[in-house]
C-alpha positions as CSV (number, residue, x, y, z in Angstrom):
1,X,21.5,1.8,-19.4
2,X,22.3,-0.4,-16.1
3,X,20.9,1.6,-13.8
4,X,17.3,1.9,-16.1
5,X,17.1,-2.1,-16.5
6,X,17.9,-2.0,-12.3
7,X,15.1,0.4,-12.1
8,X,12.5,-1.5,-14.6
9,X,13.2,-4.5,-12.7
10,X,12.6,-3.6,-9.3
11,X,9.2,-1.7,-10.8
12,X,8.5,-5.1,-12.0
13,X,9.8,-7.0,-8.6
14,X,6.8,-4.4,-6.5
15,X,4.5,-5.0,-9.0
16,X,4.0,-8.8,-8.9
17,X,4.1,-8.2,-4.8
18,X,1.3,-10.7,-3.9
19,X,-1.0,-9.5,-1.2
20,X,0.6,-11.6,1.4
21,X,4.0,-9.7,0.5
22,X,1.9,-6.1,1.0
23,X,0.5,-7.2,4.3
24,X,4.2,-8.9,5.6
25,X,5.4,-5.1,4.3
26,X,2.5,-3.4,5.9
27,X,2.8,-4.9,9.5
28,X,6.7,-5.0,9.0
29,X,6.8,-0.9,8.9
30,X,4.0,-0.6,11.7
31,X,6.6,-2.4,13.8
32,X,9.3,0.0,12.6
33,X,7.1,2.7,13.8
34,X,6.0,1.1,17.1
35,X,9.7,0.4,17.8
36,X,11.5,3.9,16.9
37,X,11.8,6.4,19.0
38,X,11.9,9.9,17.2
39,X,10.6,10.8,13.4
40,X,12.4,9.8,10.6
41,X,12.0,10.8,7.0
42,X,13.1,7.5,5.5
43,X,10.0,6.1,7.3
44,X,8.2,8.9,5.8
45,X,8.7,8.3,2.9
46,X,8.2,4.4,3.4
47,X,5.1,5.0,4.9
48,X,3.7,6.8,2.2
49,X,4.7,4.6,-0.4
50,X,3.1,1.7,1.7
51,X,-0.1,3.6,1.6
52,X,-0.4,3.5,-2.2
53,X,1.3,6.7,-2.9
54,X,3.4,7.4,-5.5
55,X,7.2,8.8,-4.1
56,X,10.0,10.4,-5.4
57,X,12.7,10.4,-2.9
58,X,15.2,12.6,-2.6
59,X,18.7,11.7,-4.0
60,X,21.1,11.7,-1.5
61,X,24.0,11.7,-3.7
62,X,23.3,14.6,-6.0
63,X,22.1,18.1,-4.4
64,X,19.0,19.2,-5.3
65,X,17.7,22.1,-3.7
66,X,14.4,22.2,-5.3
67,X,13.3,18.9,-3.7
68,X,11.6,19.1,0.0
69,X,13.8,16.7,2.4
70,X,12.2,13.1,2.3
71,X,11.1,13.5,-1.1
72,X,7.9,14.2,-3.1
73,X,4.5,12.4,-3.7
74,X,1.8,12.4,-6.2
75,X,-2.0,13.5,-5.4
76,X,-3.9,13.4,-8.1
77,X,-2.0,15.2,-10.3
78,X,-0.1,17.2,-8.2
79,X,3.2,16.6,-6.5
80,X,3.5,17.6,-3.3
81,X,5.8,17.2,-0.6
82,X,6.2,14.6,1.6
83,X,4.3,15.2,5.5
84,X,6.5,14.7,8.7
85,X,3.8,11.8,9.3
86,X,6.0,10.0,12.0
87,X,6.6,13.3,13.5
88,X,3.0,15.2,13.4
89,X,-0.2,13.8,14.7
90,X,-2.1,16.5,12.3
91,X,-0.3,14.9,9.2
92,X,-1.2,11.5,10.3
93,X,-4.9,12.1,10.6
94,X,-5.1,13.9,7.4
95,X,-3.6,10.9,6.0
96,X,-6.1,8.7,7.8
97,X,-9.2,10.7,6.3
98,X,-7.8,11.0,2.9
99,X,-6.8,7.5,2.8
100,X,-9.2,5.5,4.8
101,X,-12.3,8.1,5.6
102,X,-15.0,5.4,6.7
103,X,-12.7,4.6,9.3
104,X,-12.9,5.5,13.2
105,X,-9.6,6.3,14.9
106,X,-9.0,7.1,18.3
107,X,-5.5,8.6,20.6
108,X,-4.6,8.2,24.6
109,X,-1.9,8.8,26.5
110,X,-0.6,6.0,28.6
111,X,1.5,7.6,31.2
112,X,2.9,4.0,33.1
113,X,3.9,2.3,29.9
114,X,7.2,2.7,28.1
115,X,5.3,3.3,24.4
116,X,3.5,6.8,26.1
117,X,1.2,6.7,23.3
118,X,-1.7,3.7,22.0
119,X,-3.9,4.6,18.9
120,X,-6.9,2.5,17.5
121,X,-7.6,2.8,13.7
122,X,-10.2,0.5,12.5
123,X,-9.8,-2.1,15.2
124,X,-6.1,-2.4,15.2
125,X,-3.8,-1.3,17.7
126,X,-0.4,0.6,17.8
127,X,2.0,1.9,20.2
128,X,4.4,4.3,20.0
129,X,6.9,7.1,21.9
130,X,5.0,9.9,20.1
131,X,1.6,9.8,18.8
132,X,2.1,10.0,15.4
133,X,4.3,7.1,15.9
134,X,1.2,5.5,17.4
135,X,-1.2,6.1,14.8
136,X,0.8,5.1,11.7
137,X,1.5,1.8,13.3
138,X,-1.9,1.1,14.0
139,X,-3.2,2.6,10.3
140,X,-0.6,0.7,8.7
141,X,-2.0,-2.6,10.9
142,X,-5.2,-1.4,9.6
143,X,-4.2,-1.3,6.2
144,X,-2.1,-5.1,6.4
145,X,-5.6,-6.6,8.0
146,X,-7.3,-5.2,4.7
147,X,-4.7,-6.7,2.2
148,X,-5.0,-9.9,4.5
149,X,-9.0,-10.0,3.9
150,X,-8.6,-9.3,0.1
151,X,-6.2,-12.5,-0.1
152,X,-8.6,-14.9,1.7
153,X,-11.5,-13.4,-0.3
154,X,-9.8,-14.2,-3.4
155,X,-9.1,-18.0,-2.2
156,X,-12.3,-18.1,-1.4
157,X,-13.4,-17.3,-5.6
């Protein structure tokens, strides 16, 4: 019975997140990515729940088999399981057409620089040692400029 009330009140806790918290969040995980070095499927699974989707993770403290390491998420009404999207670029952009299709993206290489890689997704940059690195900072900048235009549109009502 704890561990439910825990549960419900940390449902509740995301829930009234303003969208100033979303967009500290947002740009907070973007730096994660920009200052990592190598996949990691706890950012995985952060990223995707940043993103709006819904994730079960999976337990670390009981063995299940049946659930795909980093966890599961919810399309539609599907659960599928969770892309390598700080490992593969092609995750990434299928996350950045499913999520945000309107939106341009671009990829280079930057040879001289210590971050190797610099993506551009709907005017924002990020950096990163791989590419997919790269381009889930700069969606998830991206996404924390959105949540930061919603807020002031609102003040402005």
């Amino acid at each position: 019975m704890l561990r439910h009330a825990a549960a419900t009140e940390t449902i509740g806790a995301c829930r009234a997140m303003t969208s100033a918290d979303q967009r500290d969040q947002l740009l907070a995980l973007a730096q994660r990515c920009e200052r990592t070095g190598r996949p990691d499927r706890n950012l995985d699974a952060d990223i995707y729940e940043a993103l709006g989707f819904t994730v079960r993770r999976k337990p670390t403290t009981l063995l299940a088999p049946r659930t795909p390491p980093g966890g599961i998420y919810q399309q539609g009404s599907l659960w599928k399981a969770i892309g390598k999207i700080s490992a593969e670029i092609d995750v990434a952009v299928n996350v950045i057409r499913e999520k945000a299709p309107d939106w341009n993206w671009s990829l280079q290489s930057v040879a001289t620089e210590q971050q190797t890689y610099e993506a551009l997704v709907a005017g924002c940059s990020g950096q990163g040692a791989l590419a997919s690195l790269a381009l889930c900072a700069a969606l998830l900048k991206a996404f924390a400029r959105g949540r930061s235009e919603q807020s002031s549109a609102q003040g402005d009502e």
